[in-house]
C-alpha positions in Angstrom: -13.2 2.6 -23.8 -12.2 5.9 -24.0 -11.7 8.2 -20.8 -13.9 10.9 -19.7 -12.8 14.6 -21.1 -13.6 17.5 -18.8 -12.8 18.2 -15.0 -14.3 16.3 -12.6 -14.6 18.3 -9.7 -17.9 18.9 -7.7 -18.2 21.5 -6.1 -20.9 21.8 -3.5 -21.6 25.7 -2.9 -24.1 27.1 0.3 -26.6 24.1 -0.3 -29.5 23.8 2.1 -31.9 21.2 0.9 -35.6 21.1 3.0 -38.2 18.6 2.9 -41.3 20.2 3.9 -40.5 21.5 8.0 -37.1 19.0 8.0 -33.7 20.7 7.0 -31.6 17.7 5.6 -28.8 19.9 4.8 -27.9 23.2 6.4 -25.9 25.7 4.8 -23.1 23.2 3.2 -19.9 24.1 1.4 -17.7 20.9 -0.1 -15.2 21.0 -3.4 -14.4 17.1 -4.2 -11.2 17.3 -6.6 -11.6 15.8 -10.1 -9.8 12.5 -10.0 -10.5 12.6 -6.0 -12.0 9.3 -4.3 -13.9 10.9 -1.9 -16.3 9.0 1.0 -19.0 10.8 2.7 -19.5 8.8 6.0 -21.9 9.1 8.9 -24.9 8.1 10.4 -28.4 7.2 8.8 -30.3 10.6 9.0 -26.8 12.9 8.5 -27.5 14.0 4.8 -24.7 12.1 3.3 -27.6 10.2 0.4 -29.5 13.6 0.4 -26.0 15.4 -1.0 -25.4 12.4 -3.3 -29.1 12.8 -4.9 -28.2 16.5 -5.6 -25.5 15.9 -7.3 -26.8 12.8 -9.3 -30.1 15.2 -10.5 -32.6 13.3 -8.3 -32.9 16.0 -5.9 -32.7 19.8 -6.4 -31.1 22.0 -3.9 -33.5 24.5 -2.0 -30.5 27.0 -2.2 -27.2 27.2 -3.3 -25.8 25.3 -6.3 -23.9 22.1 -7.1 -21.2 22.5 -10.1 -18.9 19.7 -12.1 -16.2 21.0 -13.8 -17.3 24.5 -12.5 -20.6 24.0 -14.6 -23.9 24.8 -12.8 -25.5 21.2 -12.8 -28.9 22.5 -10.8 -31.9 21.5 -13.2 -29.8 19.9 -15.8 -31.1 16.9 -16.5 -29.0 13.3 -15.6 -27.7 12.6 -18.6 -26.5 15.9 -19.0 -24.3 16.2 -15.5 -21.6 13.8 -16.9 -22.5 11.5 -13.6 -23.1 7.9 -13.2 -25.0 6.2 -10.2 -24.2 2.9 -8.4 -27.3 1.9 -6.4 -27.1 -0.6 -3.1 -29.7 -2.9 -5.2 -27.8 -3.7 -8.3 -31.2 -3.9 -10.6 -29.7 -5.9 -13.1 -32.2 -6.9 -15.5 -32.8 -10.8 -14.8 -33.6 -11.8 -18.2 -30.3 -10.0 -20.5 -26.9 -11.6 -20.4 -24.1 -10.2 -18.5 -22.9 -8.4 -21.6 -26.4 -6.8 -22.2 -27.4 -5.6 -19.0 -23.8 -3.7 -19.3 -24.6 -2.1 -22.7 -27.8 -1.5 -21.9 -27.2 2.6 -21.6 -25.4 2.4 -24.9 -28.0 0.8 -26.5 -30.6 3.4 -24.9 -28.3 5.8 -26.4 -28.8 4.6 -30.4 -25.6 3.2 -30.4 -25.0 0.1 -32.6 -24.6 -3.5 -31.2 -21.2 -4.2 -32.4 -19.8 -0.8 -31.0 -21.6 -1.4 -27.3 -21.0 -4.5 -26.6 -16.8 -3.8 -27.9 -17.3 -1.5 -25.0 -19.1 -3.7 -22.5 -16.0 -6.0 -23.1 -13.6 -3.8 -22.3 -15.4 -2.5 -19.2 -15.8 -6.2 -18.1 -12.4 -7.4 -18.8 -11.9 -4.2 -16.0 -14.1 -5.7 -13.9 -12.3 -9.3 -14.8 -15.6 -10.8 -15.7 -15.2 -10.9 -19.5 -15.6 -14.8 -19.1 -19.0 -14.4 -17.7 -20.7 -12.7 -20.6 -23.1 -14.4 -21.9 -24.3 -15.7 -18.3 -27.7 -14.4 -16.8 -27.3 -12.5 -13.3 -29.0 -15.2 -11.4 -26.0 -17.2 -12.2 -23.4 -14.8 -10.6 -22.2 -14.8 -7.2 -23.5 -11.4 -5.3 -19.9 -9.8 -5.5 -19.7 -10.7 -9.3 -23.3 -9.2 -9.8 -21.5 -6.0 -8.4 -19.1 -5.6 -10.7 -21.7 -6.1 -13.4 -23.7 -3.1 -11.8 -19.9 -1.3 -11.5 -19.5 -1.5 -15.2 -22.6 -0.6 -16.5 -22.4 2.6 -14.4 -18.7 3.3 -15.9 -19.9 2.3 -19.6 -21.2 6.1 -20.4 -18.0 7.0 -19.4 -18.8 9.5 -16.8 -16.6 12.4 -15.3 -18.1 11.1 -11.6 -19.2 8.1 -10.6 -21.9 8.4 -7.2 -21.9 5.1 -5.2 -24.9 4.4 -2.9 -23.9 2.6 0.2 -22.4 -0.3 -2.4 -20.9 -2.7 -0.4 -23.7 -3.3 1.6 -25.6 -5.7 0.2 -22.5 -7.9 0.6 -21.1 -10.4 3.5 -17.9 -9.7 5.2 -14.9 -11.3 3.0 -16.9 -10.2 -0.8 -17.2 -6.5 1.4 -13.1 -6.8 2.1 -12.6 -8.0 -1.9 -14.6 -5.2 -3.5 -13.6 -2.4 -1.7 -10.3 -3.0 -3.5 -11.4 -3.7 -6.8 -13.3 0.0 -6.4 -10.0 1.5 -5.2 -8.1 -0.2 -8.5 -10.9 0.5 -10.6 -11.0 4.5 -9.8 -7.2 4.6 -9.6 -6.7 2.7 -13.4 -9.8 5.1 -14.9 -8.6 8.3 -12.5 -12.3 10.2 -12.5 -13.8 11.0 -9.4 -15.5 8.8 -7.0 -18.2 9.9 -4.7 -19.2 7.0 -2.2 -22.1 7.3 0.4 -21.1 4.9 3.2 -22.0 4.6 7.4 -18.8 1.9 7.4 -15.8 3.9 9.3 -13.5 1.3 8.3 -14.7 1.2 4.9 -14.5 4.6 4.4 -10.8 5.0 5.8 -10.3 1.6 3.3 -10.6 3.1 0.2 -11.0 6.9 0.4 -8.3 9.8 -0.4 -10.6 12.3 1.2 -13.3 11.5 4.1 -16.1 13.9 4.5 -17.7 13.2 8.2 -21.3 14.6 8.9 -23.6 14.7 11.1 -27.3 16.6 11.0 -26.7 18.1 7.9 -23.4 19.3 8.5 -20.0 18.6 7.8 -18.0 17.8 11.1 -14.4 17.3 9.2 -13.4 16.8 5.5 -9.7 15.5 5.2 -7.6 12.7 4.4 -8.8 9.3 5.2 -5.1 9.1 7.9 -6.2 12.5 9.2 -10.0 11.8 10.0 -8.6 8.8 11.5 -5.4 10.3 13.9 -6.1 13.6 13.9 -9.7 13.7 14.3 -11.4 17.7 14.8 -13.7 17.0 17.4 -15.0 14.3 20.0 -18.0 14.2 17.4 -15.4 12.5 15.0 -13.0 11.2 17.3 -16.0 8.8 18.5 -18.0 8.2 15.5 -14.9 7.3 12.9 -13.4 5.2 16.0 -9.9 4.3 17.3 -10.1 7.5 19.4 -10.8 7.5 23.6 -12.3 11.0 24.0 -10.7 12.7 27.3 -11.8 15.7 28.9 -11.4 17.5 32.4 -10.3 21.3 33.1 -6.9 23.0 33.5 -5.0 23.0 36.4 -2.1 24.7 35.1 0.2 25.0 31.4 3.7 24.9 31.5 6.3 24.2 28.7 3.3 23.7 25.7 1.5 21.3 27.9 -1.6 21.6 30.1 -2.2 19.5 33.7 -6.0 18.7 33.0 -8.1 17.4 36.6 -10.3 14.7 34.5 -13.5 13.2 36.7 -12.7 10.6 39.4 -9.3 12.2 40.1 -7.9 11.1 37.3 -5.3 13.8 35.8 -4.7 14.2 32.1 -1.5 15.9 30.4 -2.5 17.7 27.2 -0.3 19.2 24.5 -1.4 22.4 23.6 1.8 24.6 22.0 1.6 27.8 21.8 -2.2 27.9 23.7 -2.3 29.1 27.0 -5.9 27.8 28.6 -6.9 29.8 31.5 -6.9 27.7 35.4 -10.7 26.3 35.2 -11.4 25.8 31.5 -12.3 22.8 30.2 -10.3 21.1 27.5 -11.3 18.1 25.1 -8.4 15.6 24.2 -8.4 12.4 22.2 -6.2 9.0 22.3 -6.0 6.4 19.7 -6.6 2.9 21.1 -3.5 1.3 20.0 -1.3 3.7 21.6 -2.6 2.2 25.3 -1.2 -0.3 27.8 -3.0 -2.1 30.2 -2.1 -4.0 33.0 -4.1 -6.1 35.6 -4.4 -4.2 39.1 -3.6 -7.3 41.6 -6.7 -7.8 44.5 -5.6 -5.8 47.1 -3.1 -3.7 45.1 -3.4 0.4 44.6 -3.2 1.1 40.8 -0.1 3.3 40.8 -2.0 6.3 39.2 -0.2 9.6 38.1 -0.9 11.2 34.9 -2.1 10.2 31.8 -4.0 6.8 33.5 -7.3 5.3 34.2 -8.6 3.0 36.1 -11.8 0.6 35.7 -13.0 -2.6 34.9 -12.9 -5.3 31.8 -16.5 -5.1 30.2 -16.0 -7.0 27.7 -12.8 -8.4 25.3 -12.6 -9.3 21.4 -10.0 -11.4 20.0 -9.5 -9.2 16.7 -6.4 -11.6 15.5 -3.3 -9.0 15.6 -4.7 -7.3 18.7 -7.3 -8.2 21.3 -9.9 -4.9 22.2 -10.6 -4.4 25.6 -13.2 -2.2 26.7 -12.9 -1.2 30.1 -16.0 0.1 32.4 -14.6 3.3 34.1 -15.9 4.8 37.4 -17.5 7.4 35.7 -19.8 5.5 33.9 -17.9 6.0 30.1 -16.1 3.6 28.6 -12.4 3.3 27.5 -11.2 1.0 24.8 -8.0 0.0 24.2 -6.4 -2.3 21.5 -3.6 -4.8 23.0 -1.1 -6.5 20.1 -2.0 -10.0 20.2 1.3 -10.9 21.8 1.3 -8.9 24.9 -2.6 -9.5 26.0 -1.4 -13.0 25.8 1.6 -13.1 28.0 -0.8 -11.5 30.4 -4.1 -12.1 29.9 -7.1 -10.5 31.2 -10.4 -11.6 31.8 -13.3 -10.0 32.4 -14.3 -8.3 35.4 -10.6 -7.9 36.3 -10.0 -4.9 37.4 -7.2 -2.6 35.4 -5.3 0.3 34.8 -5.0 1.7 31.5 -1.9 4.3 30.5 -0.7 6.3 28.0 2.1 8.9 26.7 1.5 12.7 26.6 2.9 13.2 23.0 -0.2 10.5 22.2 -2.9 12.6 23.1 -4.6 15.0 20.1 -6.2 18.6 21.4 -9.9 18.7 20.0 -11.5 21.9 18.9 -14.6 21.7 21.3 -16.1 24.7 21.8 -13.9 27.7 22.6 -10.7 28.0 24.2 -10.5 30.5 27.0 -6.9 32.1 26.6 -4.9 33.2 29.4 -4.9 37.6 28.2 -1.1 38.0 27.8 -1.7 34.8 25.6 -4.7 36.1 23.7 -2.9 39.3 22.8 -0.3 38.0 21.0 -1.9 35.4 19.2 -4.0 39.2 17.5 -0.9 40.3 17.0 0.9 37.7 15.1 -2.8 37.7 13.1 -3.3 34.2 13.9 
C-alpha cells in the first residue's frame, strides 16, 4: 500500500454551522496538523460529530470554510477531500468475505481484483487479520469486525481518516485493546487522525492533541498531558476529570501567591506569579486528585485545618486497583474527589460516612482563566507596559 501524498492538515477557518433556529457551531477556528492524531471530546450536543461531518462532506458549513492541505474542501464532493470515514456501526456487508468487504472501495473504483485484494492483504496484515480473509463478518469477534471496518476506511489511502465515536460499540477490555491498535496504526501510516469521542480517558489514551468543546465552542485545544494537568478553565478541569475545582476570593498576595477565603472558612493558597488580584476578587483554582491526602478526623477530634484543606464526609469509595477514589461530601454541598495509592488507603482505611480531612500542597494547585482577573492598578500598569 502506498502512502498518502499531500499535507494532511485541516484546517477549520470561522465555521458556524445552523440547523434551522439551532447554532451547532458558533464562530470556530481549529488547524489539526497533518500527521496529527487529534480527539475532539465532549458532551452529546457540543458539535464535536457536527465538525467531523463538515470535514467528511456530509455537512456544509453555513459560513466559513474547511481546508486539507490548504485546499478549500467546501462543496467538493467525498471522494474528492482525500478523507476516509470510520462509522460507530461498522456496516460491513454480511454476505462478502473479510477480504471483500475491505476491497470493496477499490473495486467501486474500477480497479482490478488481483490489484485490490494485493492491497486489502496488506491493509489486513496491518490490522493482523490476514488469517481471517476469507471468513464472513458474522464469524468475527466485535473488535476483529473493527479492524475490518479500520482497513477498509484506510484502503483508498486517505490524507485523513475521521473516526466516529469508534470504540463504542465495544466492551471494556476490546475498548482498552483497540485504542492501541488505532494509536500504532496512525503512528506506522503517520496521516492524520480525526476521532470524535465523549470518553475523557479515551481521548487522553490515544490523542497528541485534544480539542475540548462545549455548545459549539472550543473550551481548550492542547496536548492530551496539558488538557489533563493544566486544564484552562473549571469547564475542562471538571469535564476531562482528575481536577477538584476550587474557588473563593482574595484575601491578600504576597510573594506570587494569593490567600483565597473559600466557602465554609476554608482558606485556599493560589499561585498566581506575576498577577496581583485585588482584596475581594474571586479566583478559580484547580487540583489534580492524585496530588491529595486524606486522613480520618477521629469522633470528637478538631480537623487541624489551615490552608490548602477541606473537610467533609466519605460519599462514596471505588477500589480502582492502584488507587482507591474517594469522594468526599463537603459542607457546601460540592464534592471533592480524591485518588489514594492503593497502599496508603489500606494502611488506613476509610469507610463511608467517616468523616475526613482532605489536604494538599500550594505548588499543586493550577490558576484557571475564569472570567477576568481584577488587577491591583500599580500591577495592571506594568503588565501594558511590558506589552503583555
Amino acid at each position: 500500500m502506498t502512502q498518502a501524498t499531500g499535507s494532511g492538515q485541516v484546517e477549520v477557518a470561522s465555521v458556524t454551522k445552523r440547523f434551522g433556529e439551532s447554532v451547532a457551531v458558533k464562530e470556530l477556528s481549529l488547524t489539526i496538523p497533518h500527521g496529527a492524531y487529534c480527539c475532539l471530546l465532549g458532551p452529546s450536543g457540543c458539535g464535536k460529530t457536527t465538525i467531523l461531518r463538515m470535514i467528511a462532506g456530509h455537512e456544509n458549513p453555513t459560513t466559513g470554510d474547511v481546508r486539507i492541505g490548504g485546499r478549500s474542501v467546501v462543496g467538493l464532493p467525498q471522494v474528492e477531500r482525500g478523507t476516509a470515514m470510520m462509522f460507530q456501526s461498522y456496516a460491513l456487508f454480511p454476505h462478502r468475505s473479510v477480504l471483500d468487504n475491505v476491497a470493496f472501495a477499490l473495486k467501486v473504483r474500477g480497479v482490478g481484483l488481483p490489484a485490490r485484494h494485493n492491497t486489502a492483504r496488506e491493509l489486513l496484515a496491518k490490522v493482523q487479520l490476514e488469517k481471517f480473509a476469507n471468513r464472513l463478518p458474522s464469524e468475527l469477534s466485535g473488535g476483529q469486525q473493527q479492524r475490518v471496518a479500520l482497513a477498509r476506511a484506510l484502503i483508498t489511502n486517505p490524507k485523513v481518516l475521521l473516526l466516529d465515536e469508534p470504540l463504542s460499540a465495544l466492551d471494556e477490555y476490546l475498548r482498552l485493546r483497540m485504542r492501541g491498535e488505532l494509536r500504532r496504526v496512525q503512528k506506522e501510516l503517520g496521516i492524520t487522525f480525526v476521532h470524535v469521542t465523549h470518553t475523557q480517558l479515551e481521548a487522553i489514551a490515544v490523542a497528541d492533541m485534544v480539542v475540548v468543546m462545549a455548545q459549539g465552542r472550543i473550551e481548550q485545544a492542547a496536548s492530551a498531558r496539558d488538557i489533563f494537568v493544566a486544564p484552562r478553565n473549571a469547564y475542562v478541569a471538571r469535564f476531562v476529570g482528575g481536577q477538584n475545582v476550587l474557588s473563593g476570593t482574595v484575601e491578600s498576595t504576597m510573594n506570587g501567591t494569593a490567600a483565597v477565603a473559600g466557602d465554609k472558612g476554608a482558606r485556599f493558597a493560589f499561585p498566581v506569579g506575576d498577577i496581583r488580584p485585588t482584596r475581594g476578587s474571586k479566583l478559580y483554582g484547580s487540583i489534580r486528585r492524585d496530588r491529595i491526602g486524606v486522613e480520618k478526623v477521629p469522633p470528637g477530634a478538631k480537623p487541624a485545618g489551615g490552608l490548602n484543606s477541606t473537610v467533609g464526609e466519605v460519599h462514596t469509595l471505588e477500589n480502582q486497583g492502584s488507587y482507591v477514589k474517594v469522594t468526599i461530601d463537603l459542607d457546601n454541598g460540592e464534592e471533592f474527589v480524591a485518588h489514594v495509592p492503593d497502599d496508603a488507603f489500606f494502611r488506613s482505611p476509610l469507610d463511608i460516612g467517616d468523616k475526613v480531612e482532605a489536604r494538599w500542597s500550594a505548588s499543586d494547585v493550577m490558576l484557571l482563566d475564569d472570567g477576568p482577573i481584577a488587577l491591583e492598578p500599580a500591577a495592571a500598569e506594568a503588565r501594558v507596559a511590558s506589552g503583555d
